[in-house]
N, C-alpha and C positions, 0 to 999 in steps of 0.2 A: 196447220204447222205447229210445232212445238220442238224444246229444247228435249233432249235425251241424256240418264244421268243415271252412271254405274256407280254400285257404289260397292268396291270388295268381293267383284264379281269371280268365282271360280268354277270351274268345269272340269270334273275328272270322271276320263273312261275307266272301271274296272280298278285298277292301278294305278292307272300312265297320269299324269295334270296334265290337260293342254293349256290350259293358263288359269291365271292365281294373284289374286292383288290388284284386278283390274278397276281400277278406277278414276273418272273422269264425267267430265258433264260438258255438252256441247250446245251453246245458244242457240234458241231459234233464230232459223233459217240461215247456219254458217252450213259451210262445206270442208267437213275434216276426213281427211285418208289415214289410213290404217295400211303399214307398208313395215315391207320384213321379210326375210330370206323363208323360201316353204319352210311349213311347219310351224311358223314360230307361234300361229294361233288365231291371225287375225280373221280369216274365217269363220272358227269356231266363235268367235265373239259375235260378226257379222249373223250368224244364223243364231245365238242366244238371244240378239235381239230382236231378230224376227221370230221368234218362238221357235223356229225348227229344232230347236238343244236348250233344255232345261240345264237352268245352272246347278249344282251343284250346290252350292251358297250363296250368300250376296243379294242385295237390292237393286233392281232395274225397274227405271221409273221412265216413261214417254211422255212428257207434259206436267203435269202433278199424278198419273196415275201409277203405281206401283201393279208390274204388268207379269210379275215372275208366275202367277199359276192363272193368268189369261191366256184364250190359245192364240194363233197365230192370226186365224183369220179376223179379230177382233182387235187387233190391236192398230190397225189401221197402217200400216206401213206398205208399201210397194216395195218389190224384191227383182232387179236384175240377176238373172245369171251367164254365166261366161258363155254355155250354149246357146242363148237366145231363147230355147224354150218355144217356139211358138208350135201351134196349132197345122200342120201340113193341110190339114182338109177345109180349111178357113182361108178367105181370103186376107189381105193388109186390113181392110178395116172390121173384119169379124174378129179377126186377131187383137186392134186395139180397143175394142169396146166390149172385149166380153168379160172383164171384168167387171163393167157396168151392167152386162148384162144378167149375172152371175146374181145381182144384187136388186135385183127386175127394176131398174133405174127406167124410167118412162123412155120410150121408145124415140122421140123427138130429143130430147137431152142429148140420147147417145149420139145420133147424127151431128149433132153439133157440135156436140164436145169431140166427137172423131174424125168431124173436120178441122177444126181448131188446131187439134194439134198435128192430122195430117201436115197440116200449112208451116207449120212452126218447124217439122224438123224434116220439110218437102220431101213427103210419101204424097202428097196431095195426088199426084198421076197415076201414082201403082196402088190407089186401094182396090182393083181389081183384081192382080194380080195374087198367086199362092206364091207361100215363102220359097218354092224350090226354083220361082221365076225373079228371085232377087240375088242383089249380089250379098257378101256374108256384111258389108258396112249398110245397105240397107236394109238387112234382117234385124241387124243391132238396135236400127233407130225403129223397127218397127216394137223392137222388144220393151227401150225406151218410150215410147208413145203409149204400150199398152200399160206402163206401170202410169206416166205424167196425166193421162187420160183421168184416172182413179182418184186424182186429186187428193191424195195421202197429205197424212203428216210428215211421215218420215219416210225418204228415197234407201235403201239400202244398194249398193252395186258392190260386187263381187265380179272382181276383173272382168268389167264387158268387155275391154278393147283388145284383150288379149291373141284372140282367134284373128285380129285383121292384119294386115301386110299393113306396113311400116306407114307409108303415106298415107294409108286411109286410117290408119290409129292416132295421126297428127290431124287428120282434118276434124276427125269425128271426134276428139278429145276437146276441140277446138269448138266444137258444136255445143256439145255440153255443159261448158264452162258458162256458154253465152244463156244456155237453156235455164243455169241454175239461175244469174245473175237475172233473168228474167222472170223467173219464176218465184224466186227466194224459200223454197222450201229444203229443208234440214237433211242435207244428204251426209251419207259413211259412204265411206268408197274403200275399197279394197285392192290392194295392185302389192306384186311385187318389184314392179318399174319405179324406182326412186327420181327418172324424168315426170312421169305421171305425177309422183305425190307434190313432185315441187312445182311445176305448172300450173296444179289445178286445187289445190288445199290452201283455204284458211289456217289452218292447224295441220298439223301432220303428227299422229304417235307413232311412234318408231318400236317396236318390237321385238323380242328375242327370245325362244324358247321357254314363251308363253308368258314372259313379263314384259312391262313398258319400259322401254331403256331410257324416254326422252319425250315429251310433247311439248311443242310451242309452234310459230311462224317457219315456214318452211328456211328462208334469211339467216333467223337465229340459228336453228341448229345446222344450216350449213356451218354458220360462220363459229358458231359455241358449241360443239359438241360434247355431249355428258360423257362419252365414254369413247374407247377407240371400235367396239364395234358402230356406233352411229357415228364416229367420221368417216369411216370407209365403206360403212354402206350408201351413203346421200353422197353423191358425187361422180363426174365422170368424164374424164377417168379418175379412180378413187383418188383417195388422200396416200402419199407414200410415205410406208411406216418402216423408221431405222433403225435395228437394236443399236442402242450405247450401253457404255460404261462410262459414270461419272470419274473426271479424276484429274489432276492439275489446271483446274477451274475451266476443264473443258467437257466435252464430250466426245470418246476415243469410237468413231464408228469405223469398223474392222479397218484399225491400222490408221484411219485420218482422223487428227483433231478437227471439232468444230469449236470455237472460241466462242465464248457468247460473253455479253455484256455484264457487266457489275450488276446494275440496275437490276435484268433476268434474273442472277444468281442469286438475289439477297429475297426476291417473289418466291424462289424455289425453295428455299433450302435442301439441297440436294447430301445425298451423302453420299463421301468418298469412296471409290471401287464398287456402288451399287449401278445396277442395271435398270435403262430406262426404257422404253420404247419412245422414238421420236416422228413426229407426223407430219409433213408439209404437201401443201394442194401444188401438182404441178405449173397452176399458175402460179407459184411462189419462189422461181426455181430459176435464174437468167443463166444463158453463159456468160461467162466472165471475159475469157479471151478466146481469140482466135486460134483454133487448134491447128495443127499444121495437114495440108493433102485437102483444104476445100476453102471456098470464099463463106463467113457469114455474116449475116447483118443482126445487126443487136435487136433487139426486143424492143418494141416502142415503150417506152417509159423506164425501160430497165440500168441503172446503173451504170457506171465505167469505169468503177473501182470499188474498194471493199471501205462499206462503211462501217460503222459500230454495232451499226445491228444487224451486219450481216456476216455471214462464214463461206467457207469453197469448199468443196469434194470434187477430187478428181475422177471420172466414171469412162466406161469406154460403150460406147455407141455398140448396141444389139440389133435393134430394128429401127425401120424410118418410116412413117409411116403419113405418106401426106394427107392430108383431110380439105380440100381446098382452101379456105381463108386462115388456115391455120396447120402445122406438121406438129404428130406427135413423136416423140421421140422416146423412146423402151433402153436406156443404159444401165448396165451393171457395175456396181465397186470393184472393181480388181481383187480376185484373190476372194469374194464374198459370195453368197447365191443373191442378195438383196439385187432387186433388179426398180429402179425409180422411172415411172414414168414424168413425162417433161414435155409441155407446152410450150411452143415458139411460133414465131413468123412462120407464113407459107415460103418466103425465100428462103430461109433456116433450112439447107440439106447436107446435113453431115451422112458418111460412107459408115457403113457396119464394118466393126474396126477404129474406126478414130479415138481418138481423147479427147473428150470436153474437161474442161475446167467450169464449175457451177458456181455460181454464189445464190446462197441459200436468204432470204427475206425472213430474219428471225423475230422481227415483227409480229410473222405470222406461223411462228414454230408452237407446234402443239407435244405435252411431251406426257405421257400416260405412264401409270404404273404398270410393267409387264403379266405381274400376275394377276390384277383384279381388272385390266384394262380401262379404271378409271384415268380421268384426267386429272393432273396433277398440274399443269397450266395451259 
């Protein structure tokens, strides 16, 4: 095992950068995700440190070793890919031992070690069987077992779960968390699934067209994001973002003031008839009153009048959308395209058509500069 540590790392095709300014260093034996809308790079990062892509610039180090003109196979790391990659003329345990065997590891070791981890991620019944007699979630763990087998330092995964249907990408995500926690070796994981990065990372670096927008605790940057692209990509359903215009110590969003607090405004210094972009998580978002044409029940813990730190927009009802222990709800401003999703009770069922009255938790109001989409509070 060993920590991994970029330092200024860049990668350019021809012209194009795919990314630029990369740098970071990640403790032995955590589990950080590398997540980002395609393209933004993490990939390409993922296979610089597997040697598959020479960088460009920059220092990459695995351990104390500085690995940038070491090749691939020498640098000791294990590589998932999304396909699985296995061997069709191979059985389950030909498949997870021939990396050992690859490296004439004594013939006795391999059976053991590829029962071991048969047992750990129960292939143990099908090492007879060929990959075209599995199903695609136990192809995955056999592709898993052939990198765990190898005993690496460094795990690299490049969206395994991607290829499985929904239920077996929650069990088998659920697998591997336990596999790391047991194993404690220094994995990068790659997903563009933002449920993934927040489940399953110690760290999470958040990405965008080839720089790092943001790294810390999955927690943090839900709750503190650097910018408005990392509030509304971590989350879901995203974070909803409202153009304003600052101006008689409020904020005019198309046509309704939101009043905010003294306290807020003297944090901001905002300026008059300048535009903000404003951001609140649907769970931040109550009804206020009872709209007329349905029965609702409030929101547990939610308010029953407007306090100081909170504001109302009135919105009319698009879609409803029930989720069992929970309805979301898709309204639009009157007269605006802004369409806010909104979190409530599963007894919460408003008619497409209605009027809510919201109050807004300015507590938890995030407000970004429009052109640079940083955060401004």
């Amino acid at each position: 095992m060993a920590n991994v540590r970029l330092e200024d790392i860049k990668r350019r095709f021809n012209n194009v950068t795919a990314i630029e300014d990369i740098t970071f260093e990640i403790p032995d034996g955590e589990f950080w995700v590398l997540v980002g809308p395609s393209g933004c790079g993490k990939s390409t990062i993922l296979r610089t440190i597997a040697g598959l892509e020479t960088a460009t610039s920059g220092k990459l180090f695995i351990g104390d070793r500085l690995v940038n003109n070491i090749p691939a196979r020498q640098r000791d790391v294990a590589m998932v890919f999304q396909n699985y990659a296995l061997y069709p003329h191979m059985s389950v345990a030909q498949n997870i031992g021939f990396g050992l065997q690859m490296r004439k590891v004594d013939r006795k070791i391999i059976q053991e070690r590829v029962m071991n981890v048969a047992r750990s991620l129960s292939l143990d019944h099908l090492l007879d069987r060929k990959p075209k007699q599995l199903s695609g979630g136990q192809q995955q763990r056999v592709a898993l077992g052939r990198a765990i087998a190898r005993e690496p330092q460094v795990f690299l995964l490049d969206e395994p779960l991607s290829n499985l249907d929904a239920q077996l990408r929650d069990d088998t995500r659920a697998e591997l968390k336990q596999l790391h926690q047991e194993l404690g070796i220094t994995t990068i994981y790659v997903t563009h699934d933002q449920v993934e990065a927040m489940t399953l990372a110690d760290k999470i670096v958040v990405l965008n067209r080839g720089r790092i927008q943001q790294i810390g605790d999955p927690q943090t940057i839900y709750a503190s994001p650097a910018n408005q692209m990392v509030a509304t990509f971590l989350g879901s359903p995203p974070m909803n973002i409202l153009p304003a215009i600052y101006h008689n110590n409020g904020f005019d969003v198309s046509g309704q003031l939101l009043t905010i607090p003294a306290v807020v405004k003297e944090k901001l210094q905002l300026r008059q008839e300048h535009s903000y972009d404003l951001g609140i998580r649907p769970e931040h978002i109550f009804i206020n009153e009872r709209p007329s044409g349905f029965t609702v029940a409030y929101n547990a813990g939610s308010p029953n009048r407007q306090e100081e730190n909170e504001s109302q927009l009135i919105v009319e009802v698009k879609v409803v959308e029930p989720l069992g222990r929970e309805t979301l709800i898709r309204a639009g401003l009157p007269g605006s395209a802004v369409v806010l999703n909104i979190q409530v009770g599963a007894d919460v069922r408003p008619r497409p058509g209605d009027r809510l009255s919201l109050q807004l938790d300015l507590n938890h109001l995030f407000v970004f500069d429009p052109k640079t989409g940083d955060r401004i509070l």
